[in-house]
Wavefront OBJ file of the C-alpha trace (Angstrom):
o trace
v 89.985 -78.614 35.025
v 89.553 -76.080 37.898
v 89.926 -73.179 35.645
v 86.829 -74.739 33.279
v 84.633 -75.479 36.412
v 85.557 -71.613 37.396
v 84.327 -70.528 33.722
v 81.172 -72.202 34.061
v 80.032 -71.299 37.771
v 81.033 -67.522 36.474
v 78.671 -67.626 33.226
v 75.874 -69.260 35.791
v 76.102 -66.708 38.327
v 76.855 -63.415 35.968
v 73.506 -65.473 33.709
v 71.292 -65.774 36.835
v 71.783 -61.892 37.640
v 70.818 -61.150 34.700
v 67.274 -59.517 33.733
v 64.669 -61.577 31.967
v 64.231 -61.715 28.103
v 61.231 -59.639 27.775
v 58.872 -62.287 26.123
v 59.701 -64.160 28.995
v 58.816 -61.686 31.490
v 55.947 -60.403 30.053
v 54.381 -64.132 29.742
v 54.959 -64.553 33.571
v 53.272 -61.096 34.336
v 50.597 -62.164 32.559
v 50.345 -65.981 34.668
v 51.246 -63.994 37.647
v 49.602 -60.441 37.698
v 52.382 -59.445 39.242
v 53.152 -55.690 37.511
v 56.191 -55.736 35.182
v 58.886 -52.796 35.239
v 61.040 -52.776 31.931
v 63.717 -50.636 31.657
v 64.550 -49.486 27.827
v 67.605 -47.933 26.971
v 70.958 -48.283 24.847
v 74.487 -49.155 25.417
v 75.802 -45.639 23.922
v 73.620 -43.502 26.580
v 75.565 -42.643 29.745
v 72.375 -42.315 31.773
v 71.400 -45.944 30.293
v 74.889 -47.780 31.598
v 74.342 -45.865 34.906
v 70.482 -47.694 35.047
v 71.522 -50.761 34.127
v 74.760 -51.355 35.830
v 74.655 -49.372 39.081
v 70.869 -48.546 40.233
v 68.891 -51.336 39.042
v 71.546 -54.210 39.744
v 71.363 -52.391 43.509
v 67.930 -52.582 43.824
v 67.651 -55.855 42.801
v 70.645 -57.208 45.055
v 68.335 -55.914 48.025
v 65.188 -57.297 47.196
v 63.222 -54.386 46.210
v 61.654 -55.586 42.850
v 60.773 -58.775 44.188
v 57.474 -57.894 43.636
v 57.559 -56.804 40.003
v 58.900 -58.829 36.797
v 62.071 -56.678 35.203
v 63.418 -56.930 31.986
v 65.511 -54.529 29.902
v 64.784 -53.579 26.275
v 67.631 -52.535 24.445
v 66.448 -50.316 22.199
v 68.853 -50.765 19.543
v 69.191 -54.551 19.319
v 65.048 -54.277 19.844
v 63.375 -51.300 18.084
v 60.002 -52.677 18.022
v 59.456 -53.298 21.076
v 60.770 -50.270 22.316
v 58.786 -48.322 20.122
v 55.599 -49.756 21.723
v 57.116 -49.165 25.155
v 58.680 -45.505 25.082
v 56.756 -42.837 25.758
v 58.181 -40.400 23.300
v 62.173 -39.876 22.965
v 64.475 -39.817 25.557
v 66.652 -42.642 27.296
v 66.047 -44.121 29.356
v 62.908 -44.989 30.380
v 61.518 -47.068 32.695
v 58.077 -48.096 32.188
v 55.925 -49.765 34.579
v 52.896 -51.746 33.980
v 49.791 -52.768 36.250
v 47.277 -55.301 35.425
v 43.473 -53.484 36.176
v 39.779 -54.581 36.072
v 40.298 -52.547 32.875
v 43.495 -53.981 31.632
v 46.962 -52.852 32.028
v 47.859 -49.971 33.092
v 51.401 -48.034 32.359
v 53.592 -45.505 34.224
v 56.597 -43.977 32.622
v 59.413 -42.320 33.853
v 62.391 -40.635 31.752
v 65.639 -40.367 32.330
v 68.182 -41.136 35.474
v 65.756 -42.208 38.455
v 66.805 -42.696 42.100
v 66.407 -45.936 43.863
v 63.910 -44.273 46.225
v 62.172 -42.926 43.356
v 62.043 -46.460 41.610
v 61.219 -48.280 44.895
v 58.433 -45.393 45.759
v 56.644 -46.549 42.041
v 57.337 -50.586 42.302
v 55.973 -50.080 46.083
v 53.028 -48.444 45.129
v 52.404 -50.857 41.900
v 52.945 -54.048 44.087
v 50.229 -52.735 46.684
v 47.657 -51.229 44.066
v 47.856 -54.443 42.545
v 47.229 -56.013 45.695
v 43.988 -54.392 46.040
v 43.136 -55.164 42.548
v 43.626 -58.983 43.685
v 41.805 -58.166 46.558
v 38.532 -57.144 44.803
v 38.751 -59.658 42.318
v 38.551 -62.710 45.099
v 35.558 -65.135 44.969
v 34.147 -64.928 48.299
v 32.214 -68.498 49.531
v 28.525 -68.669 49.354
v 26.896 -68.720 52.599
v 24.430 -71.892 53.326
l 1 2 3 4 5 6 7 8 9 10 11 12 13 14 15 16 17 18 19 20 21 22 23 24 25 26 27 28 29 30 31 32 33 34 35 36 37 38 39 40 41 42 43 44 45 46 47 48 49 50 51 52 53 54 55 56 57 58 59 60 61 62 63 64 65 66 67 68 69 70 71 72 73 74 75 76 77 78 79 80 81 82 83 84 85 86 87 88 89 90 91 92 93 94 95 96 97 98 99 100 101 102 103 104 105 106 107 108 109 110 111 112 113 114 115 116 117 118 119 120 121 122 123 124 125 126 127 128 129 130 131 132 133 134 135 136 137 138 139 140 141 142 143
């Protein structure tokens, strides 16, 4: 019985670390407006594994893409909707998008990144989006 109960809190806590399906995260960017980073990539590609099991799992761990939505893509299982995310060849690729006054907005970068590098875009996302908010507030009619 202990070894089932073991199992189970296992799959929960390996499940909750886990990224978000990407219909799933892109529906709650959209309710949110908070920007969404995806990460596409593929289980053969050395700099992919080293994305998704070392920096991104790191960054996450400490907080710093609270203020984003991730997902991965995995561009083999999901072709399509890499397609409309990559930027050209070249794994991976981690694409960022930013809701505007004139709709979304996307940043890509290819290849290995460093966690400063990634925390330097989400940072700079998270605030510009911010400011976006900011503008877009209905301010209170004076009597």
């Amino acid at each position: 019985m202990l070894g089932i109960t073991l199992a189970i809190l296992l799959q929960v806590s390996a499940v909750g670390d886990q990224p978000a399906q990407y219909d799933d995260a892109f529906k709650t960017a959209m309710e949110t407006g908070k920007p969404m980073l995806v990460l596409v990539g593929t289980d053969w590609c050395p700099a992919c594994v080293t994305m998704k099991q070392s920096i991104m799992p790191r960054l996450k761990r400490a907080g710093r893409l609270s203020g984003v939505v991730y997902t991965e893509v995995d561009a083999d299982a999901q072709p399509r909707i890499a397609q409309r995310i990559m930027s050209g060849g070249g794994y991976p690729q981690l694409a960022l998008y930013r809701k505007t006054k004139d709709g979304w907005r996307r940043q890509i970068l290819i290849g290995v990144q460093s966690e400063s590098t990634i925390q330097t875009i989400v940072d700079r996302a998270v605030a510009a989006q911010e400011e976006e908010a900011g503008k877009l507030e209905v301010l209170p009619v004076s009597q």
